[in-house]
Structure formats: C-alpha cells, structure tokens
C-alpha positions as CSV (number, residue, x, y, z in Angstrom):
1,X,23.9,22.3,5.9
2,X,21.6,21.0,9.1
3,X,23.9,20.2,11.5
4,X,24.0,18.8,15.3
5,X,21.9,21.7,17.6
6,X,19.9,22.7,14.7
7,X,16.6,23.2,14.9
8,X,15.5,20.6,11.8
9,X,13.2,22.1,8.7
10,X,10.0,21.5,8.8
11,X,8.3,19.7,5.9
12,X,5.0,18.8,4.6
13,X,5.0,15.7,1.8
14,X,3.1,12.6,0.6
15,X,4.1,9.5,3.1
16,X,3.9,5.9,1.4
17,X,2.7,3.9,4.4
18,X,1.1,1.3,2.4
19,X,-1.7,4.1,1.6
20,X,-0.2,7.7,0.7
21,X,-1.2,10.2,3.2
22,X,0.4,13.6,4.4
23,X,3.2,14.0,6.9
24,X,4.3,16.8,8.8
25,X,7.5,16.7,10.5
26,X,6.2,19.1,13.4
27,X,3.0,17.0,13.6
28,X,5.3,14.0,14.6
29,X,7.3,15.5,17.0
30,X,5.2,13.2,20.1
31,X,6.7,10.4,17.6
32,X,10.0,11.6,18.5
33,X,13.2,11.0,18.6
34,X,12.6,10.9,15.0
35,X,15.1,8.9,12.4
36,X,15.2,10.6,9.2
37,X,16.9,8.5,6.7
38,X,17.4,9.6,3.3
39,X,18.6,7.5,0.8
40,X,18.9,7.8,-3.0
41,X,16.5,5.9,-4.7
42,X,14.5,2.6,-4.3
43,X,14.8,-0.4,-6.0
44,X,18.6,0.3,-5.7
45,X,21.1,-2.5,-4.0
46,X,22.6,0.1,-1.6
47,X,19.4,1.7,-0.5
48,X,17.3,-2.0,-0.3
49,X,20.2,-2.9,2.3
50,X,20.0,0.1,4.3
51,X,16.1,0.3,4.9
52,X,16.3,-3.4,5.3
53,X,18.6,-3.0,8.2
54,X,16.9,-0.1,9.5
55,X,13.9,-3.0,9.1
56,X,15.5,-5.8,10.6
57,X,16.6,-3.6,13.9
58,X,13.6,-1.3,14.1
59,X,12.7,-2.9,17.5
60,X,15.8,-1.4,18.9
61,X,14.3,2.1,18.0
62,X,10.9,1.0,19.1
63,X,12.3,0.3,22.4
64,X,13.5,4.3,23.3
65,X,10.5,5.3,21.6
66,X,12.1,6.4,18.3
67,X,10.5,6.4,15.2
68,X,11.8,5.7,11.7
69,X,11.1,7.1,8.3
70,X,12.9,7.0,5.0
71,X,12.9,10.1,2.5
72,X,14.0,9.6,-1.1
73,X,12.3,12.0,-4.1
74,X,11.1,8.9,-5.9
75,X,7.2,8.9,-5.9
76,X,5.0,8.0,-3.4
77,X,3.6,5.0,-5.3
78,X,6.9,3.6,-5.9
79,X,8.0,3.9,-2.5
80,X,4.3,1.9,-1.1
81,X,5.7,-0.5,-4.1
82,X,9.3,-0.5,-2.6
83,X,7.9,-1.1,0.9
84,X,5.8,-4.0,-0.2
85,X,8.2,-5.7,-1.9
86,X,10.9,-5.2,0.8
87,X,8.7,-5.9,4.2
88,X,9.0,-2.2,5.1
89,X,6.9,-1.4,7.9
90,X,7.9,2.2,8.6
91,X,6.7,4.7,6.3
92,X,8.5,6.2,3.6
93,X,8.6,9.9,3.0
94,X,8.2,11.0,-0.7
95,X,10.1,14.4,-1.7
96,X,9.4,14.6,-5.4
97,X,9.4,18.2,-5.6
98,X,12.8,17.8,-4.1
99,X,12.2,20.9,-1.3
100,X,13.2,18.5,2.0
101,X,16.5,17.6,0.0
102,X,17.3,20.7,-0.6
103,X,16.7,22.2,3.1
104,X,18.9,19.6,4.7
105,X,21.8,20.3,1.9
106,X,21.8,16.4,1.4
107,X,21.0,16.8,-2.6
108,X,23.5,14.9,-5.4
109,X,23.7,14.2,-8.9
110,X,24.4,11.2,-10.9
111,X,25.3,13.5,-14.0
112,X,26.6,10.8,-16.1
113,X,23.7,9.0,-15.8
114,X,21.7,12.3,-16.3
115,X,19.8,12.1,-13.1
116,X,19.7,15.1,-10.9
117,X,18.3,16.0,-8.0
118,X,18.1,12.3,-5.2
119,X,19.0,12.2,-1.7
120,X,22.2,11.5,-0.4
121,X,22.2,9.0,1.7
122,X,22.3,11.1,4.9
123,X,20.8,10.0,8.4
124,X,19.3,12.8,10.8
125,X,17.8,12.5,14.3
126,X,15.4,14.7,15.8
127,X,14.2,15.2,19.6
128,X,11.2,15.8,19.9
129,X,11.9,19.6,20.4
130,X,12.9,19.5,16.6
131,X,16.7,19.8,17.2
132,X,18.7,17.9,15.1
133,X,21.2,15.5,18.0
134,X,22.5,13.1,15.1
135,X,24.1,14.2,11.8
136,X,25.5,11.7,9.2
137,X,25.9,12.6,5.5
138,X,28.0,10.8,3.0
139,X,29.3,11.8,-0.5
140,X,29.5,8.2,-2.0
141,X,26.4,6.8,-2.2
142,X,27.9,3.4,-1.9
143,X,28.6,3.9,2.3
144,X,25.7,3.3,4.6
145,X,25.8,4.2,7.9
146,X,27.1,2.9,11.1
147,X,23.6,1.6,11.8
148,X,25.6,0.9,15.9
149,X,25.6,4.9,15.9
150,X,22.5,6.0,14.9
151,X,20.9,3.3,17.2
152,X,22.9,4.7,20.1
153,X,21.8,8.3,18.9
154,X,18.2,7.8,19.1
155,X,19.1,6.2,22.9
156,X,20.4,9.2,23.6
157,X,17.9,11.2,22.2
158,X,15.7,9.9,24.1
159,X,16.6,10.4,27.2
C-alpha cells in the first residue's frame, strides 16, 4: 500500500474536466500539493457528499496552492455528467482500466452486488516532489474523511 514518505505512482488516464483530456500525475506536479481523492462511484449518496464538500471548501485548497482531483473507475463521460450535475469544478480522474486503483492498493468489491473492481474511498496528498505527505484509506465506504485533516495536510504540504 502507498503510504506517508512514498514516492506516489505515476499515472496516465482520461480526466472529465467538462471535456475529457489526458492527465499525468507527474505533468501536475507544478499543480502541487496535489489532492487525490478517490471515491467509489458517482451518482452515489456517499461519494455526491464528499466531492461536494471537497466543492464547497475548494478555496481553502486554492489558498496554499493545492489542487484537487477525484479518481473513481467510472467512465469519463459519466464523471463530465457527474460534475455537471453536481457543480464540480475540479476535474475528475477516470481509471476504468482500473491500473491507478490497483497501484495505490485502494481497490474493493461490492461482491454481493456483483461489482468488482471501484475505489475505496481513500484521500492521498502529494508535494510537488511526488511524495505522498497525507494517507487516508477507509474499509467502509460509508466514512468520508475528516475533510479538517486533509485541509490541514495540503497546508502543510505546502509549505
């Protein structure tokens, strides 16, 4: 698992940000400290409340000079519909072939509902040297973060 002093995995994918274009972590590094939040899947209650909170207090980010952006495997054209209907103004990173989930070990299953393979919802910020100074993974999809910490972590990563 990516943990805190890790340098974070690099990743190329499709980025919903109203159009769908191509983002490279390492390209985005002068966007840094970088907010990587990955959530389980849009459209859901759980997720719509945490990327609407990560909406509502994106100033606070802005202000260090951090940068948000969600990941989920759902497609890149349901995430540009997820951000439309929700307001989202940060981009949302699509990993459909499932490779960024599975280099951060933040990948679950919801076998009983036979779907394999989504995000958990797992928050990771990067410096802009690519080393990982926030970790925050959770087993139950149900728990968002402690949206106080990861504010403070991106401070700090800033500095």
């Amino acid at each position: 698992m990516v943990d805190v002093g890790d340098h974070a995995p690099d990743f190329t994918a499709p980025l919903a940000d109203g159009d769908v274009s191509e983002f490279t972590l390492s390209d985005h590094l002068d966007e840094a400290p970088l907010v990587l939040a990955f959530f389980p899947g849009a459209f859901t209650s759980v997720c719509t409340a945490e990327l609407c909170t990560f909406e509502s207090e994106l100033a606070a980010y802005e202000d260090v000079g951090a940068t948000v952006y969600g990941i989920s495997v759902d497609s890149p054209f349901a995430l540009n519909e997820f951000r439309d209907r929700e307001g989202l103004s940060f981009g949302l990173v699509s990993d459909s072939n499932k490779e960024i989930v599975d280099d951060y070990d933040v990948v679950m299953d919801f076998a009983d509902l036979g779907y394999y393979g989504v995000a958990k919802r797992a928050v990771f910020v990067v410096d802009g040297d690519r080393t990982v100074t926030y970790r925050w993974v959770s087993d139950d999809p149900g728990v968002e973060p402690d949206y106080d910490a990861v504010e403070a972590a991106a401070a700090d990563a800033a500095e």
